[in-house]
C-alpha positions in Angstrom: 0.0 0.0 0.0 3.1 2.7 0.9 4.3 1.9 -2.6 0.8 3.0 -4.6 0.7 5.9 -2.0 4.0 6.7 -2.8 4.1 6.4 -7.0 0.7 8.3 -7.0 2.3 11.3 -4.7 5.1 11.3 -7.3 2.9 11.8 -10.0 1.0 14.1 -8.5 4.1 15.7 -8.1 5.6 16.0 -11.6 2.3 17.2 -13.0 1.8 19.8 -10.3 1.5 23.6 -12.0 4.6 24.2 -10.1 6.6 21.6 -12.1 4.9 21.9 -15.2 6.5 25.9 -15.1 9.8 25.0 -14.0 10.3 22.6 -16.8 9.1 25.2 -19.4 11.3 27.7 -17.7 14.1 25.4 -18.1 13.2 24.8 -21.4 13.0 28.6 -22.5 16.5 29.2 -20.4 18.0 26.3 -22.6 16.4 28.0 -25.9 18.0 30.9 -24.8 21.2 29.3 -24.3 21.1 27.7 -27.3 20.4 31.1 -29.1 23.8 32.6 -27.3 25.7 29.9 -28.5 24.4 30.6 -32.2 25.3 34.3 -31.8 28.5 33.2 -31.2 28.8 31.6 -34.2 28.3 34.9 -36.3 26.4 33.1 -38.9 25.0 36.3 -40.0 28.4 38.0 -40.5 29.4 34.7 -42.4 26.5 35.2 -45.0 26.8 38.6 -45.2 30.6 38.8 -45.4 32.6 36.1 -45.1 31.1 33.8 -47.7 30.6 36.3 -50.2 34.3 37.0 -49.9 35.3 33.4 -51.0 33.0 33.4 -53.7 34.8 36.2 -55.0 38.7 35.2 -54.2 37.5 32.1 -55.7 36.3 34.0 -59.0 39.4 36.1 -59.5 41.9 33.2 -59.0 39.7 31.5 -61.8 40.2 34.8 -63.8 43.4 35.2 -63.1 44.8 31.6 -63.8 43.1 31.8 -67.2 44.2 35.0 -68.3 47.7 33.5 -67.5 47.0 30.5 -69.0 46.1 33.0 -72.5 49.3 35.1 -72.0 51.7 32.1 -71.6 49.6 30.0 -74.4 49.9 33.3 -76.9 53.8 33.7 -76.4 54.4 30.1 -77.1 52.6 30.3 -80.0 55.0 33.6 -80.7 57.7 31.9 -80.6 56.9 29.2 -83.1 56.6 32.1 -85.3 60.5 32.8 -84.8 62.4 32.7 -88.1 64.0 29.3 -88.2 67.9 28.5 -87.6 69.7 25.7 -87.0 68.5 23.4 -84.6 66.8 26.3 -82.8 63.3 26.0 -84.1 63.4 22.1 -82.6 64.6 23.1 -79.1 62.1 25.9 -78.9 59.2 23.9 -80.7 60.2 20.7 -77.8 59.8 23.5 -75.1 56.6 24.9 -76.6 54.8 22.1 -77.0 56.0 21.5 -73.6 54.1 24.5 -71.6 50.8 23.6 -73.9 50.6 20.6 -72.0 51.2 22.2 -68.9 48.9 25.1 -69.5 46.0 22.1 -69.5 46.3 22.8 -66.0 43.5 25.9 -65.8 40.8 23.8 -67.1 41.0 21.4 -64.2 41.7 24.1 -61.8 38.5 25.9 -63.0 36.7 23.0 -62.3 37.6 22.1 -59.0 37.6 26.0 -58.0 34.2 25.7 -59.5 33.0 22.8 -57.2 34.2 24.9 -54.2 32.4 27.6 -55.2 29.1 25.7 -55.7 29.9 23.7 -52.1 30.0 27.3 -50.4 27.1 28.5 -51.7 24.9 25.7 -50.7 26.7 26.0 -47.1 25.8 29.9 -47.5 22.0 29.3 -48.5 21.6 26.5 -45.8 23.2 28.6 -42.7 20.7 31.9 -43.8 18.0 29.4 -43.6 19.0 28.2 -40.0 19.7 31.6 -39.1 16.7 32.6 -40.3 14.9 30.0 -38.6 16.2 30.3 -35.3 16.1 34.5 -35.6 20.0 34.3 -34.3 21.4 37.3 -34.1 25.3 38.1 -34.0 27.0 38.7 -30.4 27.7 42.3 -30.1 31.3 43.4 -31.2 33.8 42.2 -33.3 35.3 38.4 -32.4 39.3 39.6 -30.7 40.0 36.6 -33.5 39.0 38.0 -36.0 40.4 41.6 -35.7 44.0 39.7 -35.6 43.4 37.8 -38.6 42.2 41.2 -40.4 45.0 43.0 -39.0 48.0 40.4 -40.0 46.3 39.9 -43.6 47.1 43.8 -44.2 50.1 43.5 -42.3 51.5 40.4 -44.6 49.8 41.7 -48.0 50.4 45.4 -47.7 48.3 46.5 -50.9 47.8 43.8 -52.6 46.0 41.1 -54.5 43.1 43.7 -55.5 40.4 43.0 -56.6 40.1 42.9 -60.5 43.7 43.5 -60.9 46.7 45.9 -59.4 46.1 48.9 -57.9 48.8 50.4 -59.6 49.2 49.5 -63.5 52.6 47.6 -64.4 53.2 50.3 -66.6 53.2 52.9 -64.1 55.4 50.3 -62.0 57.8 50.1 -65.1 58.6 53.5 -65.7 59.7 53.6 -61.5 62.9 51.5 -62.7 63.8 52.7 -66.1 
Protein backbone atom coordinates (compact mmCIF):
# COMPACT_ATOMS: atom_id res chain seq x y z
CA UNK A 1 0.00 0.00 0.00
CA UNK A 2 3.09 2.75 0.89
CA UNK A 3 4.28 1.88 -2.57
CA UNK A 4 0.81 3.02 -4.55
CA UNK A 5 0.70 5.93 -2.01
CA UNK A 6 4.03 6.71 -2.77
CA UNK A 7 4.11 6.38 -6.99
CA UNK A 8 0.71 8.31 -6.96
CA UNK A 9 2.30 11.25 -4.66
CA UNK A 10 5.10 11.25 -7.31
CA UNK A 11 2.91 11.76 -9.96
CA UNK A 12 1.01 14.07 -8.49
CA UNK A 13 4.11 15.66 -8.11
CA UNK A 14 5.59 16.02 -11.61
CA UNK A 15 2.32 17.20 -13.03
CA UNK A 16 1.81 19.76 -10.30
CA UNK A 17 1.45 23.55 -12.00
CA UNK A 18 4.64 24.18 -10.14
CA UNK A 19 6.61 21.62 -12.09
CA UNK A 20 4.87 21.87 -15.21
CA UNK A 21 6.48 25.88 -15.14
CA UNK A 22 9.81 25.03 -13.98
CA UNK A 23 10.30 22.57 -16.84
CA UNK A 24 9.09 25.24 -19.36
CA UNK A 25 11.27 27.67 -17.71
CA UNK A 26 14.09 25.35 -18.06
CA UNK A 27 13.21 24.84 -21.41
CA UNK A 28 12.97 28.61 -22.46
CA UNK A 29 16.53 29.19 -20.36
CA UNK A 30 17.96 26.33 -22.60
CA UNK A 31 16.42 28.03 -25.94
CA UNK A 32 18.02 30.85 -24.84
CA UNK A 33 21.22 29.34 -24.30
CA UNK A 34 21.10 27.72 -27.34
CA UNK A 35 20.37 31.09 -29.13
CA UNK A 36 23.75 32.60 -27.25
CA UNK A 37 25.72 29.90 -28.54
CA UNK A 38 24.44 30.61 -32.17
CA UNK A 39 25.30 34.26 -31.76
CA UNK A 40 28.50 33.25 -31.19
CA UNK A 41 28.80 31.59 -34.20
CA UNK A 42 28.26 34.90 -36.33
CA UNK A 43 26.38 33.09 -38.89
CA UNK A 44 24.97 36.28 -39.97
CA UNK A 45 28.42 38.00 -40.48
CA UNK A 46 29.43 34.70 -42.44
CA UNK A 47 26.50 35.22 -44.96
CA UNK A 48 26.81 38.58 -45.16
CA UNK A 49 30.61 38.84 -45.43
CA UNK A 50 32.64 36.13 -45.12
CA UNK A 51 31.11 33.77 -47.69
CA UNK A 52 30.56 36.28 -50.23
CA UNK A 53 34.33 37.01 -49.91
CA UNK A 54 35.27 33.36 -50.97
CA UNK A 55 32.96 33.42 -53.75
CA UNK A 56 34.84 36.21 -54.99
CA UNK A 57 38.67 35.23 -54.17
CA UNK A 58 37.50 32.15 -55.66
CA UNK A 59 36.35 34.00 -58.99
CA UNK A 60 39.44 36.13 -59.54
CA UNK A 61 41.86 33.15 -59.04
CA UNK A 62 39.71 31.48 -61.79
CA UNK A 63 40.25 34.76 -63.75
CA UNK A 64 43.37 35.16 -63.06
CA UNK A 65 44.82 31.58 -63.81
CA UNK A 66 43.09 31.79 -67.16
CA UNK A 67 44.20 34.96 -68.27
CA UNK A 68 47.68 33.54 -67.52
CA UNK A 69 47.03 30.50 -68.96
CA UNK A 70 46.15 33.00 -72.49
CA UNK A 71 49.26 35.14 -71.96
CA UNK A 72 51.73 32.06 -71.60
CA UNK A 73 49.59 29.95 -74.43
CA UNK A 74 49.93 33.32 -76.87
CA UNK A 75 53.79 33.74 -76.38
CA UNK A 76 54.36 30.13 -77.14
CA UNK A 77 52.57 30.31 -79.97
CA UNK A 78 55.02 33.56 -80.69
CA UNK A 79 57.74 31.88 -80.56
CA UNK A 80 56.93 29.19 -83.13
CA UNK A 81 56.56 32.07 -85.32
CA UNK A 82 60.54 32.85 -84.79
CA UNK A 83 62.38 32.68 -88.05
CA UNK A 84 63.95 29.32 -88.24
CA UNK A 85 67.92 28.47 -87.60
CA UNK A 86 69.69 25.74 -87.04
CA UNK A 87 68.46 23.40 -84.64
CA UNK A 88 66.82 26.27 -82.82
CA UNK A 89 63.28 25.96 -84.09
CA UNK A 90 63.39 22.07 -82.57
CA UNK A 91 64.60 23.06 -79.08
CA UNK A 92 62.08 25.94 -78.91
CA UNK A 93 59.19 23.91 -80.73
CA UNK A 94 60.17 20.74 -77.80
CA UNK A 95 59.81 23.50 -75.08
CA UNK A 96 56.56 24.94 -76.57
CA UNK A 97 54.77 22.13 -77.00
CA UNK A 98 55.99 21.46 -73.61
CA UNK A 99 54.08 24.48 -71.65
CA UNK A 100 50.76 23.59 -73.89
CA UNK A 101 50.59 20.64 -71.99
CA UNK A 102 51.20 22.17 -68.91
CA UNK A 103 48.93 25.07 -69.50
CA UNK A 104 45.98 22.13 -69.46
CA UNK A 105 46.30 22.83 -65.96
CA UNK A 106 43.53 25.95 -65.79
CA UNK A 107 40.79 23.83 -67.14
CA UNK A 108 40.99 21.39 -64.23
CA UNK A 109 41.69 24.08 -61.82
CA UNK A 110 38.47 25.89 -63.00
CA UNK A 111 36.67 22.96 -62.33
CA UNK A 112 37.59 22.05 -58.99
CA UNK A 113 37.61 25.95 -57.98
CA UNK A 114 34.24 25.68 -59.50
CA UNK A 115 32.95 22.82 -57.21
CA UNK A 116 34.18 24.93 -54.21
CA UNK A 117 32.37 27.65 -55.22
CA UNK A 118 29.07 25.70 -55.73
CA UNK A 119 29.89 23.72 -52.06
CA UNK A 120 30.03 27.26 -50.42
CA UNK A 121 27.14 28.52 -51.69
CA UNK A 122 24.94 25.74 -50.73
CA UNK A 123 26.75 26.01 -47.09
CA UNK A 124 25.82 29.94 -47.46
CA UNK A 125 21.96 29.28 -48.48
CA UNK A 126 21.63 26.55 -45.77
CA UNK A 127 23.20 28.65 -42.69
CA UNK A 128 20.75 31.91 -43.77
CA UNK A 129 18.03 29.41 -43.64
CA UNK A 130 19.04 28.19 -40.00
CA UNK A 131 19.70 31.63 -39.11
CA UNK A 132 16.67 32.61 -40.33
CA UNK A 133 14.92 30.00 -38.58
CA UNK A 134 16.20 30.29 -35.33
CA UNK A 135 16.15 34.47 -35.55
CA UNK A 136 20.04 34.30 -34.33
CA UNK A 137 21.42 37.31 -34.12
CA UNK A 138 25.33 38.07 -34.03
CA UNK A 139 26.98 38.70 -30.42
CA UNK A 140 27.72 42.27 -30.13
CA UNK A 141 31.28 43.36 -31.15
CA UNK A 142 33.81 42.18 -33.28
CA UNK A 143 35.32 38.41 -32.41
CA UNK A 144 39.34 39.58 -30.73
CA UNK A 145 40.01 36.60 -33.55
CA UNK A 146 39.01 38.04 -36.04
CA UNK A 147 40.40 41.60 -35.72
CA UNK A 148 44.00 39.73 -35.59
CA UNK A 149 43.39 37.83 -38.57
CA UNK A 150 42.22 41.16 -40.44
CA UNK A 151 45.03 42.99 -38.98
CA UNK A 152 48.02 40.35 -39.99
CA UNK A 153 46.31 39.87 -43.60
CA UNK A 154 47.05 43.79 -44.22
CA UNK A 155 50.13 43.52 -42.26
CA UNK A 156 51.53 40.36 -44.60
CA UNK A 157 49.82 41.67 -48.04
CA UNK A 158 50.42 45.40 -47.73
CA UNK A 159 48.27 46.48 -50.86
CA UNK A 160 47.76 43.76 -52.61
CA UNK A 161 45.95 41.07 -54.54
CA UNK A 162 43.07 43.65 -55.50
CA UNK A 163 40.43 42.95 -56.59
CA UNK A 164 40.13 42.94 -60.47
CA UNK A 165 43.74 43.53 -60.90
CA UNK A 166 46.69 45.89 -59.43
CA UNK A 167 46.06 48.86 -57.89
CA UNK A 168 48.80 50.44 -59.64
CA UNK A 169 49.17 49.55 -63.47
CA UNK A 170 52.64 47.56 -64.38
CA UNK A 171 53.16 50.31 -66.62
CA UNK A 172 53.17 52.93 -64.08
CA UNK A 173 55.35 50.30 -62.01
CA UNK A 174 57.83 50.11 -65.15
CA UNK A 175 58.64 53.45 -65.74
CA UNK A 176 59.74 53.59 -61.54
CA UNK A 177 62.94 51.51 -62.65
CA UNK A 178 63.77 52.69 -66.05
Amino acid sequence: MRMMEAARESRSQVSSPSAMVKELIDIADYIANLRDAIAVLRANELTRHRLPMVHEELNEVVTATAGATNSIMGNAEAILGLPEGPGYRAAVEARVYDIFEACAFQDITGQRIAKVAEAMSQLEGRLARFSSAVKARDAGGIDESEIERRTRNEELLLNGPQKGGPATAQDEIDALFA
